[in-house]
mmCIF file of the N, C-alpha and C atoms, coordinates in Angstrom:
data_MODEL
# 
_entry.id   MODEL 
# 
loop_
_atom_site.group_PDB 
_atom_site.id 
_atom_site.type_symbol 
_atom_site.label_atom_id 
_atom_site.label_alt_id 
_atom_site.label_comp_id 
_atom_site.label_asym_id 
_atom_site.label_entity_id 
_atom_site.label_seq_id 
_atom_site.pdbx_PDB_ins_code 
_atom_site.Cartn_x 
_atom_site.Cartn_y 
_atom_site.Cartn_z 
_atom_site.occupancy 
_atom_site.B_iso_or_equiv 
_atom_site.pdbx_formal_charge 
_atom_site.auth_seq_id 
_atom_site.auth_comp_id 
_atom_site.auth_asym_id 
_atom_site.auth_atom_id 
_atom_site.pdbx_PDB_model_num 
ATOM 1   N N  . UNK A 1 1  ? 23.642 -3.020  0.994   1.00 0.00 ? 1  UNK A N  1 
ATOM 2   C CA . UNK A 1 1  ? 23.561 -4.308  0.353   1.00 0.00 ? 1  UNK A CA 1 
ATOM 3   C C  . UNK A 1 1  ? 24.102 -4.163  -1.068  1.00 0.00 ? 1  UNK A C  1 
ATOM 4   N N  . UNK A 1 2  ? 24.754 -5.065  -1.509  1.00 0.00 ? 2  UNK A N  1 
ATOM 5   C CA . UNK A 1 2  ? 25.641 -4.903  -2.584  1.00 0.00 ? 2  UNK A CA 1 
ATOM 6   C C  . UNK A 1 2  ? 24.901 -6.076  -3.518  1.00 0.00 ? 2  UNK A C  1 
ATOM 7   N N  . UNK A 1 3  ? 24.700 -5.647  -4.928  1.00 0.00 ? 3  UNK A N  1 
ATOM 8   C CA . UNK A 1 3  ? 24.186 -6.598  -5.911  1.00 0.00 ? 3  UNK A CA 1 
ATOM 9   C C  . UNK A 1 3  ? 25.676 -6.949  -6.853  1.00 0.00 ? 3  UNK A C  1 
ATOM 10  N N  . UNK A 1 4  ? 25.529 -8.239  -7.315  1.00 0.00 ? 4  UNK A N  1 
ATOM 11  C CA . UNK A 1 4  ? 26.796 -8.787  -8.128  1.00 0.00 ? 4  UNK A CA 1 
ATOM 12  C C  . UNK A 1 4  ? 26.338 -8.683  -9.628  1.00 0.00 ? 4  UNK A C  1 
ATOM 13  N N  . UNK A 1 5  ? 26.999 -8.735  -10.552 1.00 0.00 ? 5  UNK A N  1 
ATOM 14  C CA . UNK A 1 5  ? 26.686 -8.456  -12.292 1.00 0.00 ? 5  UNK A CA 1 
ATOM 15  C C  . UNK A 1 5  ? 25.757 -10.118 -12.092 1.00 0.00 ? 5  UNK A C  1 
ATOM 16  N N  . UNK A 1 6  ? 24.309 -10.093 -12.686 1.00 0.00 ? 6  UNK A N  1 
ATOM 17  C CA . UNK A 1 6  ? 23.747 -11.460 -13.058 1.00 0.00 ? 6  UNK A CA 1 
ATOM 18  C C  . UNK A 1 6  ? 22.776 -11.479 -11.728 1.00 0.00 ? 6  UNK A C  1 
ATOM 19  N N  . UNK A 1 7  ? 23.303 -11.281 -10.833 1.00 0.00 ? 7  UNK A N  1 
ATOM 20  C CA . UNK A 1 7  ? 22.172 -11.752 -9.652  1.00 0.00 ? 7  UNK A CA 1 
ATOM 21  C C  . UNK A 1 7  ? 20.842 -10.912 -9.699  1.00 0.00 ? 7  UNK A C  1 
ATOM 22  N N  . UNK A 1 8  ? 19.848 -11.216 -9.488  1.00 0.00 ? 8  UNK A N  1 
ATOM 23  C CA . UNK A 1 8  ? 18.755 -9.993  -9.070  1.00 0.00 ? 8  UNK A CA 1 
ATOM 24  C C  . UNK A 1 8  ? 18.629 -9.138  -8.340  1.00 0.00 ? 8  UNK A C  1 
ATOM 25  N N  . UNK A 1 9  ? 18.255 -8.300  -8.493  1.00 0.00 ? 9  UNK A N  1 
ATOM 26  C CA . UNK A 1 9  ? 18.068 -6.890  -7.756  1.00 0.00 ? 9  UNK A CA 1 
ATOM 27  C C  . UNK A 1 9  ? 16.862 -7.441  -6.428  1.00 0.00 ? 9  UNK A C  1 
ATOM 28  N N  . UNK A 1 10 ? 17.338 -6.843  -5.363  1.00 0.00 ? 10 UNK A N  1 
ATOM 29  C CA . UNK A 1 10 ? 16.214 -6.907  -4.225  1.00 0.00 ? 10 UNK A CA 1 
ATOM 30  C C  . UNK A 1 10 ? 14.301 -5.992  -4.328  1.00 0.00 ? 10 UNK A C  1 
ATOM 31  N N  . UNK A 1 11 ? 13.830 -6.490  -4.009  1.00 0.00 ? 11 UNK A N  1 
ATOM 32  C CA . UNK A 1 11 ? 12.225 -5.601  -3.706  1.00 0.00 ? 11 UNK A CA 1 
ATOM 33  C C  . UNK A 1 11 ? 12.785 -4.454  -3.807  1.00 0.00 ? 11 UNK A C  1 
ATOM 34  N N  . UNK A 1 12 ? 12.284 -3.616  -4.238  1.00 0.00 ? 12 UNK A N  1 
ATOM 35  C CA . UNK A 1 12 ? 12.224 -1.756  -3.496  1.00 0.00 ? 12 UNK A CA 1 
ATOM 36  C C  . UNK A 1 12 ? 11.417 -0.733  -4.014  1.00 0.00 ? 12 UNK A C  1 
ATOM 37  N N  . UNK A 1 13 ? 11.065 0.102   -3.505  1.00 0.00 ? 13 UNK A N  1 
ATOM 38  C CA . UNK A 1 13 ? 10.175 1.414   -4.061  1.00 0.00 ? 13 UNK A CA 1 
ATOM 39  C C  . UNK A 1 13 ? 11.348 2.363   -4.064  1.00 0.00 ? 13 UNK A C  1 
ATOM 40  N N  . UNK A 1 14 ? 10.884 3.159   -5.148  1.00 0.00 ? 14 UNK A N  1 
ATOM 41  C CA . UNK A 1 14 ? 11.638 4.219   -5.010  1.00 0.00 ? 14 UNK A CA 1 
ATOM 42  C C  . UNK A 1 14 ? 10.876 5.540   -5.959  1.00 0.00 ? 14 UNK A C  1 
ATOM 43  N N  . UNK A 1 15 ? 11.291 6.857   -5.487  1.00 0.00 ? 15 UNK A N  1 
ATOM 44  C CA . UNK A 1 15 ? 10.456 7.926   -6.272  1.00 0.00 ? 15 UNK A CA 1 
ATOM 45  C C  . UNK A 1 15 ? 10.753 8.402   -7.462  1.00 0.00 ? 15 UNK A C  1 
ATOM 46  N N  . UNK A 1 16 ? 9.852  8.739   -8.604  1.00 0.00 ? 16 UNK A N  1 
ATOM 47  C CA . UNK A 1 16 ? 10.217 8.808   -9.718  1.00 0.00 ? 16 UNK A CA 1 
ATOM 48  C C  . UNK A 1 16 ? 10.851 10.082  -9.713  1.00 0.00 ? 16 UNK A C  1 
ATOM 49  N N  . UNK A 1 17 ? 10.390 10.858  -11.300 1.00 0.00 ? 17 UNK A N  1 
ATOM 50  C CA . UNK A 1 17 ? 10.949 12.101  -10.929 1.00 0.00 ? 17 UNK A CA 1 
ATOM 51  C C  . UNK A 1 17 ? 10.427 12.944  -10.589 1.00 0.00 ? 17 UNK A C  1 
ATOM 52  N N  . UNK A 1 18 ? 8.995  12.249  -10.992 1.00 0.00 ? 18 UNK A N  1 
ATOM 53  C CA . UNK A 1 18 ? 7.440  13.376  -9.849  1.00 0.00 ? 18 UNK A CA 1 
ATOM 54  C C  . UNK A 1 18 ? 7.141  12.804  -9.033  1.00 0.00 ? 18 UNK A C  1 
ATOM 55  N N  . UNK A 1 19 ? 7.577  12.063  -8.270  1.00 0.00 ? 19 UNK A N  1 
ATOM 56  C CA . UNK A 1 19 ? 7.657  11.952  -6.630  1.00 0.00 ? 19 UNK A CA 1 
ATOM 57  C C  . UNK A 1 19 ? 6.685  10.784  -6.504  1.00 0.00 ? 19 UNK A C  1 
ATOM 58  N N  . UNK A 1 20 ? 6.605  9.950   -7.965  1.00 0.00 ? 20 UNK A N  1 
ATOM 59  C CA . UNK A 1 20 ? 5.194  9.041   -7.452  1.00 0.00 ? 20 UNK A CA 1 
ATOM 60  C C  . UNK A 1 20 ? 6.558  7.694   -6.897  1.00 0.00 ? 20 UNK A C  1 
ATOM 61  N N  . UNK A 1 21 ? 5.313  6.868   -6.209  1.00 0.00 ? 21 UNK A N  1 
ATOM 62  C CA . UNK A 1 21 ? 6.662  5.932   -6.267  1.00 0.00 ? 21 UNK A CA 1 
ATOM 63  C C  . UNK A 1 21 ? 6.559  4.593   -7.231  1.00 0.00 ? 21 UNK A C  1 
ATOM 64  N N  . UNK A 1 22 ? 7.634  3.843   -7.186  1.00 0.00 ? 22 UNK A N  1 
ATOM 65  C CA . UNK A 1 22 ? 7.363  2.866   -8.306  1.00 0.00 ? 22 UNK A CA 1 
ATOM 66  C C  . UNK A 1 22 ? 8.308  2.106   -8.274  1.00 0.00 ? 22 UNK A C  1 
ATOM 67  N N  . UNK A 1 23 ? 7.577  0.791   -7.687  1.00 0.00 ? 23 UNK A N  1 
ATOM 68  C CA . UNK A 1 23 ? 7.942  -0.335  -7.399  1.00 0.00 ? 23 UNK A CA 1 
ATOM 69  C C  . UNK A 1 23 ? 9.351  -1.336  -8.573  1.00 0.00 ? 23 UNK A C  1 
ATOM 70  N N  . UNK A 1 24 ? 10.221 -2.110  -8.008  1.00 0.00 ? 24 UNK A N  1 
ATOM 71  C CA . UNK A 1 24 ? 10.553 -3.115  -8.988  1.00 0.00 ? 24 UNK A CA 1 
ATOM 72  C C  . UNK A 1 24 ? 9.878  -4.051  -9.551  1.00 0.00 ? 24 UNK A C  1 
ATOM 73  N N  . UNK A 1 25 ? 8.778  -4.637  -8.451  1.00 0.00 ? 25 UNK A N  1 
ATOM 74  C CA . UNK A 1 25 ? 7.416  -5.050  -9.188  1.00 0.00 ? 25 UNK A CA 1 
ATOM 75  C C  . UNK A 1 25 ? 6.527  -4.618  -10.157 1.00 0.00 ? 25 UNK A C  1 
ATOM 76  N N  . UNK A 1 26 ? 6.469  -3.206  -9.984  1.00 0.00 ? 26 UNK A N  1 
ATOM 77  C CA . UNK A 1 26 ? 5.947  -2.707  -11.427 1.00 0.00 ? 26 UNK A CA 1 
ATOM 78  C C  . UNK A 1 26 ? 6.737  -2.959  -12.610 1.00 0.00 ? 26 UNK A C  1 
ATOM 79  N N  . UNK A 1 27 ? 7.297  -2.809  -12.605 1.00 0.00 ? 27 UNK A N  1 
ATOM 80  C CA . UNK A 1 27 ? 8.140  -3.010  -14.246 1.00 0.00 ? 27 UNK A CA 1 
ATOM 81  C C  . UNK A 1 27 ? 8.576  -4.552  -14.138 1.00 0.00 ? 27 UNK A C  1 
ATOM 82  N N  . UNK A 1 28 ? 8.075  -5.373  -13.494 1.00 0.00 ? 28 UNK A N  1 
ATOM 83  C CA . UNK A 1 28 ? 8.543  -6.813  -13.912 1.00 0.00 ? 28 UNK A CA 1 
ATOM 84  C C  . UNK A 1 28 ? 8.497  -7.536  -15.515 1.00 0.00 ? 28 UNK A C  1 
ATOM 85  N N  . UNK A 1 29 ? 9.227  -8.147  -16.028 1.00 0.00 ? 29 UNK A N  1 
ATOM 86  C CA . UNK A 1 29 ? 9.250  -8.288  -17.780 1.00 0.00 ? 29 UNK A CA 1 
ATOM 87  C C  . UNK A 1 29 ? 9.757  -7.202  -18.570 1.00 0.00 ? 29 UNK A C  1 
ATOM 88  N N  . UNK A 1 30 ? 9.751  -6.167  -17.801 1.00 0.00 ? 30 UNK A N  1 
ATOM 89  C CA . UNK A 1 30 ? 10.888 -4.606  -18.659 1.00 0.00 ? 30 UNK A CA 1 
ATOM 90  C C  . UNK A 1 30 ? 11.970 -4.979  -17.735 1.00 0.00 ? 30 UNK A C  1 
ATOM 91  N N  . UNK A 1 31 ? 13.002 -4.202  -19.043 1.00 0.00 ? 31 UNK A N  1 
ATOM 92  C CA . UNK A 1 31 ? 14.356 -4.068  -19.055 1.00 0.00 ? 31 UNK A CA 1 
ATOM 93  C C  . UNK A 1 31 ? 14.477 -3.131  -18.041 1.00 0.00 ? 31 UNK A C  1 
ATOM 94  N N  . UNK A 1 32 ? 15.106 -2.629  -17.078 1.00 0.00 ? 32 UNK A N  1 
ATOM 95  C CA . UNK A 1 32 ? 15.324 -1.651  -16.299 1.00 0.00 ? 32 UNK A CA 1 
ATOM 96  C C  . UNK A 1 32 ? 16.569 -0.894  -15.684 1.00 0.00 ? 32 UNK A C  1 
ATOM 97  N N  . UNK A 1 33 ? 16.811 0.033   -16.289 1.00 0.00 ? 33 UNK A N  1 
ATOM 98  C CA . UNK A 1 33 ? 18.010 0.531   -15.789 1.00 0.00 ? 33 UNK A CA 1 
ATOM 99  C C  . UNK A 1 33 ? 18.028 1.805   -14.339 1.00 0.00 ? 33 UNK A C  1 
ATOM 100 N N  . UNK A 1 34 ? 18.948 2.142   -13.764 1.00 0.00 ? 34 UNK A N  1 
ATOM 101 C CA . UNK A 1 34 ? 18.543 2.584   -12.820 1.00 0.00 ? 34 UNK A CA 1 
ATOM 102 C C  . UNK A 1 34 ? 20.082 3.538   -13.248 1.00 0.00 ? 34 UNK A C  1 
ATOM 103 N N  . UNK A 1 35 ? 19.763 4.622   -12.469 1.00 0.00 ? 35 UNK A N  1 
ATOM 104 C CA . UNK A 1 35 ? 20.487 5.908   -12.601 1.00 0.00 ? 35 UNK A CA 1 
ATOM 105 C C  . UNK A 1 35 ? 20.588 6.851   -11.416 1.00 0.00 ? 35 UNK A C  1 
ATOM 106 N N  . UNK A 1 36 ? 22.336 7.008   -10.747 1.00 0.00 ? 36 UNK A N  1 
ATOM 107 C CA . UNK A 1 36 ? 21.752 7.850   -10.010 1.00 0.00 ? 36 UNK A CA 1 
ATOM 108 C C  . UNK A 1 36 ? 23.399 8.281   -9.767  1.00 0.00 ? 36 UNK A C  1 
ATOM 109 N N  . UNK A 1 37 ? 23.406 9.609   -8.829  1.00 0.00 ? 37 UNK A N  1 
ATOM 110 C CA . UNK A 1 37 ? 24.758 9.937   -8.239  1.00 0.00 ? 37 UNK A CA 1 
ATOM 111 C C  . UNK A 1 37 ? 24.970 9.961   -6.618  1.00 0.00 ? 37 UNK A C  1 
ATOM 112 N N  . UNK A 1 38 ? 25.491 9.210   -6.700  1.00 0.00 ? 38 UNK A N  1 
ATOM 113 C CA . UNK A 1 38 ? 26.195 9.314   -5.071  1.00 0.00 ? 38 UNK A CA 1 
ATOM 114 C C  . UNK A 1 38 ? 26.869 10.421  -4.686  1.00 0.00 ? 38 UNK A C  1 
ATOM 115 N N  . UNK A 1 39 ? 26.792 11.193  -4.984  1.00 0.00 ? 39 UNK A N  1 
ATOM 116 C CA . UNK A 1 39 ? 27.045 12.731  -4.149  1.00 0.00 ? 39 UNK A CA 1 
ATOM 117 C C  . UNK A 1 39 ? 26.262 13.853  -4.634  1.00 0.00 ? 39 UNK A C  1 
ATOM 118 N N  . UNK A 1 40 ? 24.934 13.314  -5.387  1.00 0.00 ? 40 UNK A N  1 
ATOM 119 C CA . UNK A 1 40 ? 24.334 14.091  -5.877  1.00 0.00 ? 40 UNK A CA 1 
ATOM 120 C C  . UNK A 1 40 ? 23.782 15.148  -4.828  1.00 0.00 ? 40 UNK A C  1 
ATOM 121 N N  . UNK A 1 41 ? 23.614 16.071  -4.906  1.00 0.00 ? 41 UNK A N  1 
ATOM 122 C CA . UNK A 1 41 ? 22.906 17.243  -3.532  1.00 0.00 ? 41 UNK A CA 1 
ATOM 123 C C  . UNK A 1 41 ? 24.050 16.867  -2.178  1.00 0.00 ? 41 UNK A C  1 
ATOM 124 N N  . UNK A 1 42 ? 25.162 16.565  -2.333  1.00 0.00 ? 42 UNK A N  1 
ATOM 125 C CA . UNK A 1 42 ? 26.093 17.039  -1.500  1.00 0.00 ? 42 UNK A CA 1 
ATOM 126 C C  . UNK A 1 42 ? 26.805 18.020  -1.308  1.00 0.00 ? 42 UNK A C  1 
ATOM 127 N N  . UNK A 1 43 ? 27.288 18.441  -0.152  1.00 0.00 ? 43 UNK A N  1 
ATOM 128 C CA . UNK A 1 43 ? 28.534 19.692  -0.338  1.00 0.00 ? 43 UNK A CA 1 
ATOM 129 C C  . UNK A 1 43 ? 29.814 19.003  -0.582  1.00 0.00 ? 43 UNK A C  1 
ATOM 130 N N  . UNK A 1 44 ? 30.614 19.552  -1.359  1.00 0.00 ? 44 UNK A N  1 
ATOM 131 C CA . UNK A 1 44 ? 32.056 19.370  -2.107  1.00 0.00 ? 44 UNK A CA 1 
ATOM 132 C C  . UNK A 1 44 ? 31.965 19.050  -3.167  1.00 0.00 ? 44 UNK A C  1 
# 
């Protein structure tokens, strides 16, 4: 699923960096940036 610049981000959990998880609902009213690599822990 693809998000556009302006639209909202969908529901989701996801794990922090100690494995708790944490909702987009939790941080509702914070700014939130999200960070990640798409080939991170791949081979090549």
């Amino acid at each position: 699923m693809a998000v556009s610049e302006g639209e909202r981000a969908p529901r989701f959990n996801l794990p922090d960096q100690d494995g708790n998880q944490v909702s987009l609902d939790d941080m509702r009213g914070r700014w939130v940036v999200l960070w990640w690599y798409p080939a991170a822990s791949t081979p090549g």
